[in-house]
C-alpha positions in Angstrom: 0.0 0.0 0.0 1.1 3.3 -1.4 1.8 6.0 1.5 0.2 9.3 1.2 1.3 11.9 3.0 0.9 15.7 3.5 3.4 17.6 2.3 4.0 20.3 5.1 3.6 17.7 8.1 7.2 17.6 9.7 8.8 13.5 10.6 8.4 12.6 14.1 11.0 11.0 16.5 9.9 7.5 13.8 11.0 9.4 11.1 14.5 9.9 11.9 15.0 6.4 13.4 14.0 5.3 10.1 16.9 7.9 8.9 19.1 5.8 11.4 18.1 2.7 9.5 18.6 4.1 6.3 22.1 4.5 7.0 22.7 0.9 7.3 23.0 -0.1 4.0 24.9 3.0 2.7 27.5 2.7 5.5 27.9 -1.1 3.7 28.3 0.1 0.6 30.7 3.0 1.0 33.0 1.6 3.5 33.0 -2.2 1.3 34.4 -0.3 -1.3 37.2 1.3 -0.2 38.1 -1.7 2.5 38.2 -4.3 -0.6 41.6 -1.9 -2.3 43.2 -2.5 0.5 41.9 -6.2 0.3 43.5 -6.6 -2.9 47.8 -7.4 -2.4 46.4 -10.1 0.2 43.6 -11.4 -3.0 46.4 -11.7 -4.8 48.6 -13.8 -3.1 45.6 -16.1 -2.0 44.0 -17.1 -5.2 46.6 -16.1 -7.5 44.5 -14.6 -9.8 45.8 -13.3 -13.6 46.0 -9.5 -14.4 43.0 -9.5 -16.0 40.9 -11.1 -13.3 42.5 -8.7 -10.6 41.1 -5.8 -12.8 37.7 -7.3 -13.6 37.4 -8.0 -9.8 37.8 -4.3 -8.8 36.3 -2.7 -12.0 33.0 -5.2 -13.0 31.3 -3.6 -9.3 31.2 0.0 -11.1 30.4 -1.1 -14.6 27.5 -3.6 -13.4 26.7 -0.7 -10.5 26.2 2.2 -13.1 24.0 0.2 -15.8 21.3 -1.2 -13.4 20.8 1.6 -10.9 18.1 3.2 -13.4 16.0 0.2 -14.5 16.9 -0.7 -10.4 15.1 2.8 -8.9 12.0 2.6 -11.6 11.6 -1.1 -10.7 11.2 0.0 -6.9 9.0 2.8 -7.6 6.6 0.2 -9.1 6.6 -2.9 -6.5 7.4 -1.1 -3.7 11.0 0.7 -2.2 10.7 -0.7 0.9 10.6 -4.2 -0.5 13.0 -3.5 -2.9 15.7 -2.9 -0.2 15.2 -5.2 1.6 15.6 -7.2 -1.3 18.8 -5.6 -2.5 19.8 -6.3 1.5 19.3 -9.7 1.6 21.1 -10.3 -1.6 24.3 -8.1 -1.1 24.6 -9.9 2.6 24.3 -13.9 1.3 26.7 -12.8 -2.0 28.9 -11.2 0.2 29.5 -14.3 2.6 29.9 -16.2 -0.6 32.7 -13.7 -1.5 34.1 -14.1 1.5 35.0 -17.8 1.2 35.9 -17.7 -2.5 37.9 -20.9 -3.5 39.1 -19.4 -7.1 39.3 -15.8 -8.8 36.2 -16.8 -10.7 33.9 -17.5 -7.8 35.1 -14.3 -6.5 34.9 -12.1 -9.8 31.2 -13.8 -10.1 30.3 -12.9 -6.5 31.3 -9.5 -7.1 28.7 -9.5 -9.9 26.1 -10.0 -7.3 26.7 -7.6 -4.8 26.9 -5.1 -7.8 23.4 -6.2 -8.5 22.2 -6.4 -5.1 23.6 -3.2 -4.2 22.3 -1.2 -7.1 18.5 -1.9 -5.5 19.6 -0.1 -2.6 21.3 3.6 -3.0 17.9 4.8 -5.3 15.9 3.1 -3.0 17.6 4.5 0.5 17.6 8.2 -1.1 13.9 8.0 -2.6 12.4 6.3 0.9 14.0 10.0 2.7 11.8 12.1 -0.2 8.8 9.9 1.7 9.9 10.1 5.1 10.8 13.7 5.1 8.3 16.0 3.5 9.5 19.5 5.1 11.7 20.8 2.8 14.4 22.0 5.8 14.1 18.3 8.0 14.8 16.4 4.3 17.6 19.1 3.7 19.2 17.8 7.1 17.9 14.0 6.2 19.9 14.4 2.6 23.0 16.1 4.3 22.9 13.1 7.3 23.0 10.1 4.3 25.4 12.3 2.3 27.9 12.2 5.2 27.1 8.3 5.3 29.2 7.9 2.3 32.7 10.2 3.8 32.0 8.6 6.9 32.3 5.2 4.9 35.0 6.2 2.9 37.2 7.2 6.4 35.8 3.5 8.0 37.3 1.7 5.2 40.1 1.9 5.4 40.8 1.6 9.0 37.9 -1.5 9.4 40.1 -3.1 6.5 43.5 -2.2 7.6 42.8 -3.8 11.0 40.9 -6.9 9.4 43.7 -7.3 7.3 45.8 -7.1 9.7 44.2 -10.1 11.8 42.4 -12.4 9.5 42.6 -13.0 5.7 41.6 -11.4 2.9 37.6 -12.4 3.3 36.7 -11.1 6.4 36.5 -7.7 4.7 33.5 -8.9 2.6 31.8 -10.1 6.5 31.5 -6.8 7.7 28.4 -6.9 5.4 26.4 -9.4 7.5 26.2 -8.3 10.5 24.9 -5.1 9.4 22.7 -6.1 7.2 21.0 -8.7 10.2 20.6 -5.1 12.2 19.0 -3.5 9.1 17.1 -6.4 8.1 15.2 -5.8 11.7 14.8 -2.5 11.9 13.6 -1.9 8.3 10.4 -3.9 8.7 9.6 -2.0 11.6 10.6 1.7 11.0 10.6 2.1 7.0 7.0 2.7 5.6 6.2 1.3 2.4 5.7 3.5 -1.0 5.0 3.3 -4.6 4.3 5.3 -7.5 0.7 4.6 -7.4 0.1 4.5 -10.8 3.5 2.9 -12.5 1.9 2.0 -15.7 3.4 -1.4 -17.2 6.8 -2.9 -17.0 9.0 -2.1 -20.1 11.4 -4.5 -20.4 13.0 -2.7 -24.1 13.7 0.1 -21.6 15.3 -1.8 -19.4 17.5 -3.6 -22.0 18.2 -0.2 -23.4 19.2 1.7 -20.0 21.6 -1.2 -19.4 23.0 -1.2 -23.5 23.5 2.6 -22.5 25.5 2.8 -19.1 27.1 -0.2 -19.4 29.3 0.2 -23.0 29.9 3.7 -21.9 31.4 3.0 -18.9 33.7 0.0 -19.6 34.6 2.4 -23.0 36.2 4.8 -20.4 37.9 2.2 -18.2 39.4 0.7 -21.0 40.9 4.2 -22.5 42.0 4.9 -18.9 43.2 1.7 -18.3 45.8 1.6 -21.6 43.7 -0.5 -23.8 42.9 0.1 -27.6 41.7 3.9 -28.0 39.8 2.0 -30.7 37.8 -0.3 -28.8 37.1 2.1 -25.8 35.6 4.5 -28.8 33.6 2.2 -30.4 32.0 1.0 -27.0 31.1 4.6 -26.2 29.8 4.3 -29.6 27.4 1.5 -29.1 26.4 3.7 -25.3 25.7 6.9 -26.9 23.5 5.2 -29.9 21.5 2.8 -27.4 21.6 6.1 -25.1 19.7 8.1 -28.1 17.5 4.8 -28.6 16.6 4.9 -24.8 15.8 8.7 -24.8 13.3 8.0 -28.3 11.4 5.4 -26.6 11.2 7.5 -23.3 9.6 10.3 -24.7 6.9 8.3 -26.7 5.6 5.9 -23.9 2.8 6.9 -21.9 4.8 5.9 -18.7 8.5 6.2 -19.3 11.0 4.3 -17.1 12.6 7.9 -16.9 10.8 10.7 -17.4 13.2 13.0 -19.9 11.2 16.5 -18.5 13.7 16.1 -15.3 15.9 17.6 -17.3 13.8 20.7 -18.6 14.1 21.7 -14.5 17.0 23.8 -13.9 17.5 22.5 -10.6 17.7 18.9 -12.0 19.7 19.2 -14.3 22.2 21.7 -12.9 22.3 19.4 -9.2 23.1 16.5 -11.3 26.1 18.4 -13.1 27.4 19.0 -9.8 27.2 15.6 -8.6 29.2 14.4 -11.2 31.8 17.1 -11.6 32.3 16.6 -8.1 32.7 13.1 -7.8 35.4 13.5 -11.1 37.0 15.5 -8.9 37.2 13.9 -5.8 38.5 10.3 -7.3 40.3 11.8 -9.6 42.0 13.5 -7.0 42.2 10.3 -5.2 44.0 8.5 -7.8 47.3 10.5 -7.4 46.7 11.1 -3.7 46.5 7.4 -2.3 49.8 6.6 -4.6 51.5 9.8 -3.3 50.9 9.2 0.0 52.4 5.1 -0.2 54.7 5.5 -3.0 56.3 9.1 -2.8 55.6 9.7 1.1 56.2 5.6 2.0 53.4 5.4 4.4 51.6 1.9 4.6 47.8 1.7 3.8 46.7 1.7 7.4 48.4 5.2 8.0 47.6 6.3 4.7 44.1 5.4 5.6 44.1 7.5 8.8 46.2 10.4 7.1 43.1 11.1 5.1 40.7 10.5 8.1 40.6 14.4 8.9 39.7 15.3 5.6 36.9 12.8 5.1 35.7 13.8 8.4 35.5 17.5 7.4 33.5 16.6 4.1 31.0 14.9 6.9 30.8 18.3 8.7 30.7 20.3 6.0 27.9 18.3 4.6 26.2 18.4 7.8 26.4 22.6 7.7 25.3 22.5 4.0 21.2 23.3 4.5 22.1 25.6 7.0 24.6 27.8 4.7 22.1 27.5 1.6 19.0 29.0 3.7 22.0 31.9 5.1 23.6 32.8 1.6 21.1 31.8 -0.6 21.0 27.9 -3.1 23.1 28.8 -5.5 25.5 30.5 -3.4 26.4 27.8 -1.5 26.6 25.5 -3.8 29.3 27.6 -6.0 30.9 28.0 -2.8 31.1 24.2 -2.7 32.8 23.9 -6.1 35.0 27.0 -5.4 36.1 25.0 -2.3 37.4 22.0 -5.0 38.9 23.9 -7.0 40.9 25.5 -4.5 41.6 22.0 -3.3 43.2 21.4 -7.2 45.5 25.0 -7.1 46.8 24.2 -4.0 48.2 21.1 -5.2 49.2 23.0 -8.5 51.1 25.7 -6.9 52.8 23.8 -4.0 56.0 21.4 -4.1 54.7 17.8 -2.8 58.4 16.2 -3.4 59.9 17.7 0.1 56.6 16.7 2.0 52.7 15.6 1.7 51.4 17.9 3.7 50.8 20.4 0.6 48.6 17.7 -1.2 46.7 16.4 2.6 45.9 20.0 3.0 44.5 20.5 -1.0 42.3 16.7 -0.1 41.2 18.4 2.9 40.2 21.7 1.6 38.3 19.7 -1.4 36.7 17.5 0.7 35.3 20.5 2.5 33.6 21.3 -0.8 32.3 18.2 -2.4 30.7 17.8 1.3 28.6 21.1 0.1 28.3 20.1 -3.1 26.8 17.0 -3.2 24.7 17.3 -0.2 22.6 20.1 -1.9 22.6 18.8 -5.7 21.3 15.2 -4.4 18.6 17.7 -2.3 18.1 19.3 -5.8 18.0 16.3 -7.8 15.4 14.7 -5.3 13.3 17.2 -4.6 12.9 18.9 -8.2 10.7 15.9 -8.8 7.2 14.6 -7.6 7.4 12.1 -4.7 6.2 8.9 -7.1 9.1 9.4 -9.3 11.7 9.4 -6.7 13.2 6.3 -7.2 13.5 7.2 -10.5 15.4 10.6 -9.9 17.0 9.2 -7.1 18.5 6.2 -9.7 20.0 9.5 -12.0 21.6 11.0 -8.9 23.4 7.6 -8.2 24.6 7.1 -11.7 25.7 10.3 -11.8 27.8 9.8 -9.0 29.2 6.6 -10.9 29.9 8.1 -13.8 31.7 11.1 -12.1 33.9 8.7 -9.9 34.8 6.8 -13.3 35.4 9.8 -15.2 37.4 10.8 -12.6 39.9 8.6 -12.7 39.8 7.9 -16.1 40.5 12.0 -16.7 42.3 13.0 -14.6 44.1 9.7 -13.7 45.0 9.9 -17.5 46.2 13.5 -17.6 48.6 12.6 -14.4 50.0 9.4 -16.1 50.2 11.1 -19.2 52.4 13.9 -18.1 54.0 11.7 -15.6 55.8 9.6 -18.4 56.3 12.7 -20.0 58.3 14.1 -17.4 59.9 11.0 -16.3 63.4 11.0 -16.8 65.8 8.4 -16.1 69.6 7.7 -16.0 70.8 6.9 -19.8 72.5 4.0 -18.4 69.0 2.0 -17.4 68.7 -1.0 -19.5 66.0 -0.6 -22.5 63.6 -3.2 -20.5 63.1 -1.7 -17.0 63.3 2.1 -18.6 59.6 0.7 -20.3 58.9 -0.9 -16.9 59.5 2.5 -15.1 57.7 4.7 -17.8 54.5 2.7 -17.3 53.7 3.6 -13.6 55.2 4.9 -10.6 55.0 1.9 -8.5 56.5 -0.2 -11.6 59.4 2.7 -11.1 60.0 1.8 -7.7 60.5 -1.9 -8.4 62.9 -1.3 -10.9 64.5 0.9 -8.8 64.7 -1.2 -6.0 66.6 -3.8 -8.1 69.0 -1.3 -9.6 72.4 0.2 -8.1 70.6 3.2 -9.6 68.0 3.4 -7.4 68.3 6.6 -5.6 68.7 8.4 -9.3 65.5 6.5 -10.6 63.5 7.3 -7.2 64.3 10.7 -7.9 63.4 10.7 -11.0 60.0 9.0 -10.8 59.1 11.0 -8.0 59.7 14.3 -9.5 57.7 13.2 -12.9 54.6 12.1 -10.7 54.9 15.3 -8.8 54.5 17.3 -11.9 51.8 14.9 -13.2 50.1 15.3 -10.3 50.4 19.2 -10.6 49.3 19.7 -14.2 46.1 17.3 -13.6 45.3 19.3 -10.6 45.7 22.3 -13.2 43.3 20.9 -15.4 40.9 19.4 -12.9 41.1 23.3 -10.9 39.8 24.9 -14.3 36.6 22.6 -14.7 35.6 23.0 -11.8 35.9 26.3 -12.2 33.9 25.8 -15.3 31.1 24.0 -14.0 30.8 26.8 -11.1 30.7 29.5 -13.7 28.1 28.0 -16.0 25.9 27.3 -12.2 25.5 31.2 -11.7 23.6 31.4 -14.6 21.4 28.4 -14.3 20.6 28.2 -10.5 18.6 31.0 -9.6 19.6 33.2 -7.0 17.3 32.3 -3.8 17.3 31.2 -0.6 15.1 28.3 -0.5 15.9 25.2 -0.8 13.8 23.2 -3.9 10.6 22.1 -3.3 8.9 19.9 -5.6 5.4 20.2 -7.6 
């Protein structure tokens, strides 16, 4: 049964312990992710997996991630959100406890392909139950910023829950910290989480479905494989095949009588312009993460537990600043704050461009922090924009956009931005004329692959050196770049967002 509800009444002390349970499942998500890289030297040495399987194991989450969340969010706005997630729960917990007792590489690359497809029922579904649960524009402002903030605070979990996991068990237990929270959610969901629907869904279209997947899907792995050094050719022609199933998809949208996505999202300003934002920040922030994570182990030497905790104080600060978001968009006005937000990123990128990271990591800690300051803004309010620019029915829908935004952003980010700091890194990289032909090509390819050769050669100190100082500049000339869209993005936002101090409420 659909649930109707007025849209000035305020959530009672039930409404925010559903909030609480809400935060279950994307606490899972977010700090999963970022435990299993630190999972991955100890995957390695247990199942001995090839190259190519190491890769798929990391990268098929994303790609299988991005191309379901759409038909995923319209499928819960027709049988019902709450089921949906507890669905998606249910799933993600029993794959993940298959993961976790692997016996090959292809039992854990296919397990990897469930919990994609589990876990894409639950972000649209999590973010559309709060446009239910929270029909005052200023308590779902809050609601957005709190579930926001579930994501940093995730992000700084991860790597600490998996450091000390890793530390005392093997490689599995990071795929058990699923179940136990899922049991808690699993409880609390049927009991605090009120059941919604669009209530008049029209019929399943499974051609959309098919064509949302042939759209997100190709696209995606297109990128990864450009940023990954495969064929320019093949990533091209996969876009390709995206873009043209993409155009197909929009067609069939805007003829149906009840589209899977309804294209007049778009038309609203504050649609479209909070879903720019999401993604440009998100191609920030892991593009930004791609040279800082390698920077801080490779060029700094920390190991992954105190680079972990090194970035702590900045994820933290994105969870604050997040928090502080509504507030500062009702004080200085929507747009405002959200340019602030993006200002706050880019100054994150200059500060790494004009600053010397070689002598010290400070320079590039205190550019992560100041960034993660912003996207904390940022995102908060353009997933508030996205959600609430949209009647309550369609939310699962518009929630779905918002996630693959986010999806996109994070692999456009490192295939960007990762790119432009490789790029110029073997550029720059210059190495002693008496390196053998062989390990020169090993140390061109990447900075870690520098290191090794290095620490095999009587040259080391000279190649370290070297390596070091190319990265640096890689890392300064892609925070150049990565400064000036952002910068961009902010400009074109003054002229889209109008200038008020509401925050969005839908029709």
């Amino acid at each position: 049964m659909s649930v109707m509800v007025d849209q000035h009444r305020k959530a009672d002390a039930r409404g925010w312990a559903a909030l609480g349970a809400l935060m279950f499942p994307v606490l899972l998500v977010s700090v999963n992710n970022t435990a299993l890289s630190f999972a991955l030297p100890a995957i390695s040495a247990g199942l001995r997996p090839t190259a190519a399987q190491l890769l798929w194991i990391v990268d098929i989450y994303p790609l299988v991630l991005a191309a379901l969340l759409i038909p995923m969010g319209s499928l819960g706005d027709r049988i019902g959100r709450r089921k949906m997630l507890i669905i998606g729960s249910s799933g993600f917990g029993l794959v993940s406890l298959g993961a976790a007792f692997a016996p090959s590489a292809e039992w854990l690359l296919a397990a990897r392909v469930g919990i994609a497809v589990f876990g894409s029922m639950l972000l649209p579904t999590t973010l559309s139950l709060l446009r239910t649960v929270f029909q005052d524009d200023r308590q779902r402002s809050l609601a957005i910023a709190i579930w926001t903030a579930g994501f940093s605070a995730g992000a700084a979990l991860g790597p600490i829950a998996g450091g000390f996991l890793l530390n005392h068990f093997w490689w599995g237990s990071v795929f058990l910290l699923a179940v136990p929270v899922l049991i808690a959610f699993l409880i609390a969901a049927p009991l605090l989480l009120p059941e919604s629907r669009n209530p008049h869904p029209g019929p399943v279209d499974p051609a959309s479905i098919v064509l949302a997947i042939l759209t997100m899907a190709p696209i995606v792995y297109g990128i990864k494989t450009m940023a990954t050094g495969g064929s320019a050719l093949h990533g091209v022609l996969f876009i390709a095949v995206g873009a043209l199933s993409g155009l197909l998809f929009a067609r069939r949208q805007v003829v149906k009588d009840y589209p899977m996505l309804d294209l007049r999202f778009f038309r609203s300003p504050r649609f479209s312009g909070g879903l720019s934002v999401n993604v440009v920040s998100n191609v920030a922030m892991f593009g930004f993460l791609f040279f800082l994570t390698q920077h801080l182990q490779l060029v700094s030497g920390m190991d992954p537990m105190t680079s972990g905790l090194f970035m702590v104080p900045g994820l933290l600060l994105a969870i604050v600043a997040g928090l502080t978001a509504a507030k500062l968009a009702y004080t200085i006005g929507l747009r405002n704050a959200v340019v602030l937000g993006l200002l706050l990123v880019a100054l994150g990128f200059f500060l790494v461009f004009f600053t010397d990271q070689q002598a010290s990591a400070l320079p590039v800690l205190g550019g992560f922090t100041v960034m993660s300051a912003g996207v904390g803004i940022a995102t908060t309010l353009s997933t508030d924009l996205v959600v609430s620019s949209v009647p309550e029915r369609k939310a699962g829908a518009a929630s779905a956009v918002s996630e693959t935004g986010y999806e996109v952003g994070a692999v456009l980010g490192t295939a960007v931005l990762g790119g432009v700091t490789t790029a110029f890194y073997q550029a720059h990289l210059d190495l002693p004329a008496a390196l053998d032909p062989a390990s020169a090509q090993a140390a061109h390819e990447t900075l870690g692959g520098a290191l090794d050769v290095a620490a095999q050669s009587p040259l080391q100190a000279s190649i370290v050196d070297a390596a070091t100082a190319a990265f640096s500049s890689g890392m300064q000339w892609s925070s150049l770049v990565g400064g000036f869209m952002v910068l961009v993005v902010a400009m074109v936002l003054v002229r889209v967002l109008r200038a008020d101090r509401r925050m969005p409420r839908a029709h």
